[in-house]
C-alpha positions in Angstrom: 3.9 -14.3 10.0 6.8 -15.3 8.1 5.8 -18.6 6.1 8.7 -21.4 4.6 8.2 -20.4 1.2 8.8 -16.9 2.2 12.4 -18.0 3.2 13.8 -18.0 -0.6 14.0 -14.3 -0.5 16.3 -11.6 1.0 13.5 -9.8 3.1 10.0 -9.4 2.8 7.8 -6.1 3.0 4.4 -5.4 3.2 2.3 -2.6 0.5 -1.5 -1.4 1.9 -3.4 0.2 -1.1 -5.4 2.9 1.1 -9.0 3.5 0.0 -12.3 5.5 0.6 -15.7 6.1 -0.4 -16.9 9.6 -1.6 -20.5 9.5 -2.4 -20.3 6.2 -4.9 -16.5 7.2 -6.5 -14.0 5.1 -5.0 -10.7 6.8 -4.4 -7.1 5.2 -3.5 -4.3 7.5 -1.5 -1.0 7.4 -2.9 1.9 8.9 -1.9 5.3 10.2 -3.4 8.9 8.1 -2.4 11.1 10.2 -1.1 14.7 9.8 -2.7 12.9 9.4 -6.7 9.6 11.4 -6.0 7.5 8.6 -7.8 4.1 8.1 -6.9 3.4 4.7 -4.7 1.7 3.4 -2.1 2.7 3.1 1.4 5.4 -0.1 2.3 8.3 -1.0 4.3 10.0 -4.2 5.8 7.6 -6.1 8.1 8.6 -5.6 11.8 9.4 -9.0 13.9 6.7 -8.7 16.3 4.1 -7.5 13.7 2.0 -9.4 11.4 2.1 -8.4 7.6 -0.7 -6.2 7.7 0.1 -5.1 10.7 2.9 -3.6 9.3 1.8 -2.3 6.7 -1.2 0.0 8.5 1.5 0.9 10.4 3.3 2.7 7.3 0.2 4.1 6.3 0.0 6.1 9.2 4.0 6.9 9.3 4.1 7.9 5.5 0.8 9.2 4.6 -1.2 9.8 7.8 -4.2 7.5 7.6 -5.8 5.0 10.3 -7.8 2.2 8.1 -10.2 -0.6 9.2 -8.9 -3.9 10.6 -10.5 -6.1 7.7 -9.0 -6.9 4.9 -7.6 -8.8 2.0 -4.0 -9.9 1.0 -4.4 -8.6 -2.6 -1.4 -10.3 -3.9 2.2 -10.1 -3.9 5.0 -9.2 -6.1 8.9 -9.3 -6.7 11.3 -6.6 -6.3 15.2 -6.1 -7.0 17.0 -3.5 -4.5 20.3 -3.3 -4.3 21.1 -7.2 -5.3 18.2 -8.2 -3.2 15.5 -9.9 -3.6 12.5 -8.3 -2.0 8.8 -10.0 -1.6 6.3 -7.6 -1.2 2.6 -8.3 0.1 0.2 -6.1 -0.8 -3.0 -5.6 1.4 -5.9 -3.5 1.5 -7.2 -0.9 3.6 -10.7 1.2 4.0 -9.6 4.5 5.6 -11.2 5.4 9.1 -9.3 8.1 9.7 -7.0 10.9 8.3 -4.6 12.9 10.4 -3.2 16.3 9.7 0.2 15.0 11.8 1.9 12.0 11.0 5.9 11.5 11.3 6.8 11.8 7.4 4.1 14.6 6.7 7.6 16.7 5.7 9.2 14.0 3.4 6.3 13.5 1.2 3.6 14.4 -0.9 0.3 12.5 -0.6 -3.1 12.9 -3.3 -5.9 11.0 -3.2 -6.9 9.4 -6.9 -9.3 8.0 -8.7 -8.4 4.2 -10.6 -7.1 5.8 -14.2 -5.0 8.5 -12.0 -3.6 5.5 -10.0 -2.9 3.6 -13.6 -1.2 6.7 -15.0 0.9 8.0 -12.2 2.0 4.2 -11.0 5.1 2.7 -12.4 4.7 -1.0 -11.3 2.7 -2.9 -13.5 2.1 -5.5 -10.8 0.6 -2.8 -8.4 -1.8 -1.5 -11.3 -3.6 -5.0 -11.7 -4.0 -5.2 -7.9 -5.3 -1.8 -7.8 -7.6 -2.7 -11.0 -8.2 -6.0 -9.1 -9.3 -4.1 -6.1 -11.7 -1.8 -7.4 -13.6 -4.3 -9.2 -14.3 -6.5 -6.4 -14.7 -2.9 -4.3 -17.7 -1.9 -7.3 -19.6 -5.0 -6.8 -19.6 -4.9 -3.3 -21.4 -1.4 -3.6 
């Protein structure tokens, strides 16, 4: 749902931080871009006829093959600059259910599942790294 204060930018995308559980170690499923090869997390414009988050699980199972939970949070947002544009991105996140062998961009990219100081070392986006931080505190106390 596209809210008046989202009208000041050029488009708006959505970002879902994909988690699981492995025993007590929380891990977060990143996956590479695929002109730079950088590691990120899923994201892409938000369809018309699809909410934010809707949207966004909907990447995570085009660009890294996972089928998460239907709770979540809005984690936060941040700004991006492509191509003269100004970009909004909301980030969500998302408890995997589910992880396919066959997804539509199994070819294009590379996918690892990482533990929080991986995710801090391999991520560029300082904004992302505080959400992810951000997540995995509130993630530990729920444990």
């Amino acid at each position: 749902m596209i809210e008046k204060k989202d009208l000041q930018f050029d488009s708006i995308q959505s970002c879902v931080i994909p988690y699981r559980y492995i025993n007590t170690t929380i891990e977060f499923l990143m996956i590479t871009s695929i002109k730079k090869k950088k590691w990120i997390f899923p994201k892409g414009y938000i369809e018309y006829n699809l909410t934010a988050f809707e949207s966004a699980k909907k990447e995570a199972y085009e660009e890294a093959g996972v089928i998460g939970e239907n709770e979540t949070s809005e984690l936060g947002s941040f700004i991006i600059v492509k191509n003269d544009e100004k970009c909004l991105v909301k980030v969500f996140s998302m408890q995997v259910a589910e992880e396919l062998n066959d997804f539509p961009e199994k070819n294009l990219r590379r996918k690892k599942w990482m533990k929080l100081n991986e995710v801090i070392e391999a991520s560029d986006n300082v904004k992302i790294k505080q959400l992810v931080k951000n997540l995995f505190e509130q993630l530990t106390k729920n444990q």
